[in-house]
C-alpha angles and dihedrals in degrees: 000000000000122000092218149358128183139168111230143202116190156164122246117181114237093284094061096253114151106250088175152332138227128204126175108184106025113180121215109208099002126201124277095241096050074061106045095052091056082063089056105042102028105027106254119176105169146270128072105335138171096188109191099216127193136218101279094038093050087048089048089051093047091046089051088041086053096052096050091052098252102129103159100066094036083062102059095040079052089059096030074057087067101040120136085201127063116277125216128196108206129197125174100190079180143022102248133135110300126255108196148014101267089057095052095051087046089055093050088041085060092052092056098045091060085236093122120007126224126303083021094108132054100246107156112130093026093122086064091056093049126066135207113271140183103236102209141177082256097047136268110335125194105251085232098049086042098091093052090046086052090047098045090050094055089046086053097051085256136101127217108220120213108217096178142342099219131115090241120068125207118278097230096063077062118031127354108194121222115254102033138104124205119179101193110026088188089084114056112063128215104278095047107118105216110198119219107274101031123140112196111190133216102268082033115108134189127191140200122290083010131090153084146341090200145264085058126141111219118194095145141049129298104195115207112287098020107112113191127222118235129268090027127126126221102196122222113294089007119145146223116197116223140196090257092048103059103282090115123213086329104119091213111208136193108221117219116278100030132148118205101186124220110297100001124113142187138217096187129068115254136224111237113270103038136126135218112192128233116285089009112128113191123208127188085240087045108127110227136181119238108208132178140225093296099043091255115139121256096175146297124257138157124281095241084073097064094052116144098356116139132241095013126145120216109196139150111237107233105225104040099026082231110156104229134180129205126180132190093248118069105278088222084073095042086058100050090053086052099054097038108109094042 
């Protein structure tokens, strides 16, 4: 059985190099006989491909497709036939590391398309397999062909207009899952896995291989590899701290239920239910107090200790500066579980 198949339409710069690539319909483990007819029709003999197909070979693959009652994606190999851009025909037989561009952009199509989550895929080395683009208002250009572009459309009465210079596009120019609503789409980029019912904000940010299950409300940042529980709340300028941001090799988690308040952050994962207030900004070294039902101390500890754990409050005492944590359980008993296996 194959890990992924996809049809694509893409943009190569003039020396034929891969920019992007869309796909509509990706499949995550396709049939075998999707598979097998590739092999037929395009040649396919296994392994990790981006074949770039032409158009008799692409009308060859959709009449075989056709035959064997797999419309969808003859459909689309009948439309790929007709393209004025270059089609690919992608197959992952397996998830390793990505080779080229084309396999990069179907592993990020699949997370947006909810059909893996995140961390789901293999996707290190994938920077060195995409390059830097100028997202524009007419595609992804080459840097070095962009001056030229610019010149031509003002020759031409037009601008071209440079959205961004970055090696991820937004999601939104290629899937835009049902039951969400994001105010500003800048500002998710392709790889970001958005669950139904989520609401992301204008100042809210989601990254690739990171989201959300779903019914959240995002007005702060998702860093790549934080997925985020539903029902929680990340407040406005609020952060979450990933693995490319200084959080190492900790995969850092928002339960279901949370609440991360305006301006406050956190480098460790948290249990559903639990609140960290506004301006606090939690590290794994940070030193908290661990106070029970009647605000005496227990101990402090680091907050490493408390990850994961459920109903706990992370807040700064105003007068000493002090970070403290409550739960709703005795903190005595919190302390014993977390000293139960010393």
């Amino acid at each position: 059985m194959s890990f992924a198949f996809g049809i694509g339409i893409g943009t190569q710069n003039r020396q034929g190099d891969w920019l992007e690539t869309f796909y509509q319909k990706p499949l995550y483990m396709p049939e075998a006989t999707l598979v097998e007819i590739a092999g037929n029709t395009l040649n396919y003999r296994g392994g990790n491909q981006a074949i770039e197909a032409d158009a008799e070979q692409l009308k060859a693959f959709a009449e075989a497709l056709h035959q064997a009652g797999l419309e969808d994606q003859a459909r689309l190999a009948e439309k790929a036939a007709g393209s004025k851009r270059p089609a690919v025909v992608t197959l992952l037989e397996t998830d390793d590391t990505a080779s080229s561009t084309p396999e990069v952009y179907l592993k990020l199509h699949l997370i947006s398309h909810r059909l893996v989550k995140p961390h789901g895929l293999k996707l290190e080395g994938i920077f060195g397999l995409l390059p830097n683009v100028a997202w524009t208002n007419e595609g992804a250009v080459d840097l070095e062909e962009l001056p030229e572009r610019q010149m031509d459309a003002r020759i031409n009465g037009t601008t071209l207009e440079v959205k961004s210079i970055d090696k991820f596009p937004q999601m939104t120019d290629y899937v835009a899952p049902r039951g969400i609503r994001i105010a500003d789409t800048a500002r998710v980029r392709l790889g970001a896995y958005i669950g139904e019912g989520t609401t992301v904000m204008h100042e809210g940010f989601v990254n690739f291989n990171a989201g959300t299950e779903g019914t959240s409300m995002i007005e702060g940042r998702i860093s790549a590899g934080v997925m985020v529980g539903k029902g929680s709340d990340l407040g406005g300028g609020c952060s979450t701290m990933g693995t490319l941001s200084g959080g190492g090799n900790i995969i850092i988690a928002v339960g279901e239920n949370c609440l991360i308040g305006a301006n406050a952050g956190i480098g460790i994962p948290l249990g559903d239910r639990t609140t960290v207030e506004a301006g606090l900004y939690i590290t794994a070294g940070t030193k908290v107090a661990l106070l029970d039902d009647k605000n005496e101390l227990v101990q402090v500890i680091k907050a490493r200790d408390l990850a994961g754990k459920p109903d706990l409050l992370f807040r700064r005492n105003s007068q000493n500066g002090a970070v403290e944590c409550k739960t709703n359980k005795s903190a005595i008993e919190l302390n014993e579980a977390l000293h139960a296996n010393n």
